[in-house]
Structure formats: structure tokens, C-alpha cells
TORLUMGU-630840 format. One record per residue (C-alpha): x, z, y. Coordinates in steps of 0.25 Angstrom, whole numbers, padded with zeros to 4 digits, always signed. Each point is the difference from the previous one (the first is absolute). Example, Ala and Ser with C-alpha at 12.3 -4.5 7.8 and 13.67 -1.06 7.14 Angstrom:
REM residues 2
+0049+0031-0018;+0006-0002+0014;
END
This chain:
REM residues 217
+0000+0000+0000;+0005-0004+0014;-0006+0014+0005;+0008+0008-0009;+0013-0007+0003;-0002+0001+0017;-0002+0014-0003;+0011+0002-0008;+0010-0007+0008;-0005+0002+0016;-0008+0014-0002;-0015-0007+0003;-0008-0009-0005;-0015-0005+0005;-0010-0003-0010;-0013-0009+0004;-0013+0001-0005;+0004+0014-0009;-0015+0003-0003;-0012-0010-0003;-0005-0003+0014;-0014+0004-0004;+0006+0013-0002;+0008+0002+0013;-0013-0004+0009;-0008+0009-0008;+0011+0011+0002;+0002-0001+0015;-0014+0001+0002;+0000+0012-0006;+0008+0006+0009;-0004-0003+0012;-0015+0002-0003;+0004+0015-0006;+0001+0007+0014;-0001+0013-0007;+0005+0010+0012;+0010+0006-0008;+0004-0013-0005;+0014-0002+0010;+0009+0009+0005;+0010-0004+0012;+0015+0002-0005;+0009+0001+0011;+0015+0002+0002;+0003+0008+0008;-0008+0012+0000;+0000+0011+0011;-0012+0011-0001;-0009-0004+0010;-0003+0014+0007;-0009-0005+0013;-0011-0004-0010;-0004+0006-0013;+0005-0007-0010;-0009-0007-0010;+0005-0011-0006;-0013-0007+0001;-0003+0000+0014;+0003-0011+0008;+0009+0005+0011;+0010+0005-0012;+0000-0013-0005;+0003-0006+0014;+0010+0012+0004;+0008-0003-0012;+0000-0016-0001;+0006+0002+0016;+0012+0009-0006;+0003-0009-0011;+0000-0011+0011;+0008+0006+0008;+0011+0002-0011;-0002-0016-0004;+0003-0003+0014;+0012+0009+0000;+0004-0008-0013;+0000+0012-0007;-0008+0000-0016;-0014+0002+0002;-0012-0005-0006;-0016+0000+0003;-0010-0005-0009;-0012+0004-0007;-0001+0004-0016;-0010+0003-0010;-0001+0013+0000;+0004+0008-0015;-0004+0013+0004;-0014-0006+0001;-0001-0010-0012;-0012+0006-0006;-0008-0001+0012;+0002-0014+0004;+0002-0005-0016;+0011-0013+0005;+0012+0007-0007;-0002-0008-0014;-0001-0013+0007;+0015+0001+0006;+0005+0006-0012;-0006-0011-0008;+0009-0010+0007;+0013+0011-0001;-0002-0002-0015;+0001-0015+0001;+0011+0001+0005;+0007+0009-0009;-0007-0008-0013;+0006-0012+0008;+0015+0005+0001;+0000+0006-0012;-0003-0013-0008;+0012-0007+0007;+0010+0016-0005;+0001+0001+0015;-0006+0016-0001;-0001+0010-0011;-0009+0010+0008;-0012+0003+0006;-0007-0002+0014;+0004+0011+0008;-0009-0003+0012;-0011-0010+0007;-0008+0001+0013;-0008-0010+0008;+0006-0002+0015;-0009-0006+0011;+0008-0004+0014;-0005-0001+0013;+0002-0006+0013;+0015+0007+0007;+0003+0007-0015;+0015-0003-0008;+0008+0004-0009;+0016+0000+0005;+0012-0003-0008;+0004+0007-0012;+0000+0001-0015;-0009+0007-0012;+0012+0010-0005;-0002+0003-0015;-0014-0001+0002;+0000-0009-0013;+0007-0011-0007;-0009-0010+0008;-0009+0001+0011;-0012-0010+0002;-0009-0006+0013;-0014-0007-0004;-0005-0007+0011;-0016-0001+0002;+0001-0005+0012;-0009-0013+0003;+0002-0010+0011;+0012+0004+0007;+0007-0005+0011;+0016+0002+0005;-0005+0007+0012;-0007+0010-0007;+0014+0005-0003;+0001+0011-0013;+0009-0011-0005;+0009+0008-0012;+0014-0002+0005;+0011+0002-0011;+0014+0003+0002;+0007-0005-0014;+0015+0000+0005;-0003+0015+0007;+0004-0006+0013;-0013+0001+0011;+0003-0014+0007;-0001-0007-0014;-0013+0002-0005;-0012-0008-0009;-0013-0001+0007;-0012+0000-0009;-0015-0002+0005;-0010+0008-0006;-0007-0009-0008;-0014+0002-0007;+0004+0003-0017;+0015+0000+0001;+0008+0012-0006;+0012+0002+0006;+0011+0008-0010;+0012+0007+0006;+0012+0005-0009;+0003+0011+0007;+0015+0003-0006;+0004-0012+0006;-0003+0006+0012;-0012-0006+0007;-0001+0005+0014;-0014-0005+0006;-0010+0000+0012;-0011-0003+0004;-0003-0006+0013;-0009+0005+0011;-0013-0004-0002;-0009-0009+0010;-0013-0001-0007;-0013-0003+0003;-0009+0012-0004;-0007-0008-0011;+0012-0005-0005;+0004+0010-0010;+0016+0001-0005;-0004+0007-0014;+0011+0002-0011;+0001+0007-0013;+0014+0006-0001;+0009+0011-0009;+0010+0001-0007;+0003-0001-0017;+0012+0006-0007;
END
């Protein structure tokens, strides 16, 4: 496979039309019609307590309060990230966790019949990106053996930005620019190392940047 081998010798590979696209259609529109309240939870890097207001991490002015710290430090070109994730604590409740799992294992059954991992999947999310959010440079760790980015995003467009920008020989002016493009799995081997970002976001409100990430050992 032509996959295995990209991956193998430049740390990344992009894999088009992963699931039948019955099957991605069906599954973006089940995330975005869920809109269970406990659904997503805003991550941001950094954190400072916010002591002017009480601090619920559901409230609006939270949300806003830390997305203008974490922008602040991208600005400053410090490591900082905001963006939205399905929220674990609260699986139950809004009853999505099995769907991005379902695509984690996939994944895994997928590397797994190329001998490319002997383990388990260690972690699945969904992630939704909105207008001025970002993730700055900077690599997975030993989060896994391999990290992977499945895109549901449908219709977009350069200026939209949240392109996936990937830094193969570690050096920030060389880099791989992928669009997010609607059923495409991205896989990064992340011994290689794989330092990656994502761009600052310029989207419409009804344009949703969606992927399914994690991590497999």
C-alpha cells in the first residue's frame, strides 16, 4: 500500500474516502444535530483561574475570558490552543462517545492489519473549530504510537483556514499543508516526530470544522 510506505518513510500519510460516504454523511449529521448542552467542553491553553467571575466552565464569559488568554499567547507565539471537545465527563448524557470511538477502532483494525501496532486505542474525541480558534506548533509526545485526524468537514474553502499544517523535517519554515477535506484520515507517526498545527480559523458559523482525533499504541 502506498499509505503504508508514505507513512513509514515521511511520518504521515492522508488516506481519502476512509469510511463508505454513506456512512460519513450520516455521522457528521449526527454530531451536529446532537446539541446536548453538556456535549462540548472548550480546552484552552493557557489557563489562569478567572477570579473576576465565578468560574463555570459552561458560562459563556468563561468561554470567551479563556479563548482571549490562549489568544494572547498565540499572538505572543507561545504554545496555545483553543478549540471545542466532546466532553467524556458527560458521555452518558449526550450518548456520542461510541460514534467517535467507532472510528478510533478503524483505525486501529486498520494498522493493525498492515503489523503497523500491537495495542490498543488509547483515546478518541470529536473536535469542533470555530471562527479565530487554533492549534500552535508542536508535537503529540508519547501520547501513542500514532496519532489520527478524521475530517467531516464538508465544503471548504482556503480562506476558511484550519488547514493541518505539518512540519516532517522539525523545522517551522518547511512544512505540509493539508485542507481539511470531508472523509479523509490523516495518520501521523509520531516517533518520527510529527510536529503539527492548526491554522487560525476564519469560518462561517454554518460551516463546521469537525474531526475525529486520538491517539493508538
Amino acid at each position: 500500500m502506498q499509505w503504508v510506505q508514505a507513512l513509514d518513510e515521511k511520518g504521515y500519510c492522508q488516506i481519502e474516502n476512509f469510511l463508505p460516504i454513506q456512512h460519513a454523511e450520516r455521522l457528521r449529521k449526527n454530531i451536529i444535530v446532537n446539541n446536548h448542552f453538556k456535549k462540548w467542553n472548550l480546552l484552552t491553553t493557557p489557563y489562569r483561574p478567572l477570579m473576576n467571575v465565578k468560574d463555570r466552565i459552561s458560562t459563556t464569559i468563561i468561554d470567551k475570558q479563556r479563548h482571549i488568554q490562549a489568544t494572547k499567547a498565540f499572538n505572543r507565539r507561545k504554545f496555545s490552543f483553543s478549540f471545542y471537545r466532546s466532553s467524556n465527563k458527560h458521555a452518558k448524557q449526550h450518548g456520542q462517545a461510541l460514534l467517535h470511538k467507532s472510528v478510533g477502532e478503524k483505525v486501529l483494525t486498520l494498522l493493525k492489519k498492515h503489523a503497523l501496532v500491537e495495542g490498543e486505542l488509547q483515546d478518541s474525541f470529536f473536535a469542533d473549530y470555530r471562527k479565530g480558534q487554533f492549534i500552535s506548533y508542536h508535537t503529540d509526545g508519547s501520547a501513542g504510537k500514532y496519532a489520527f485526524i478524521y475530517q467531516l468537514s464538508t465544503g471548504w474553502q482556503q480562506r476558511f483556514g484550519g488547514q493541518l499544517e505539518l512540519y516532517p523535517q522539525k523545522i517551522k519554515f518547511y512544512k505540509h499543508v493539508l485542507s481539511p477535506k470531508f472523509n479523509s484520515l490523516t495518520l501521523l507517526k509520531l516517533a518520527h516526530p510529527m510536529p503539527h498545527s492548526v491554522r487560525l480559523l476564519n469560518n462561517p458559523k454554518h460551516k463546521h470544522r469537525i474531526t475525529i482525533s486520538g491517539w493508538v499504541e
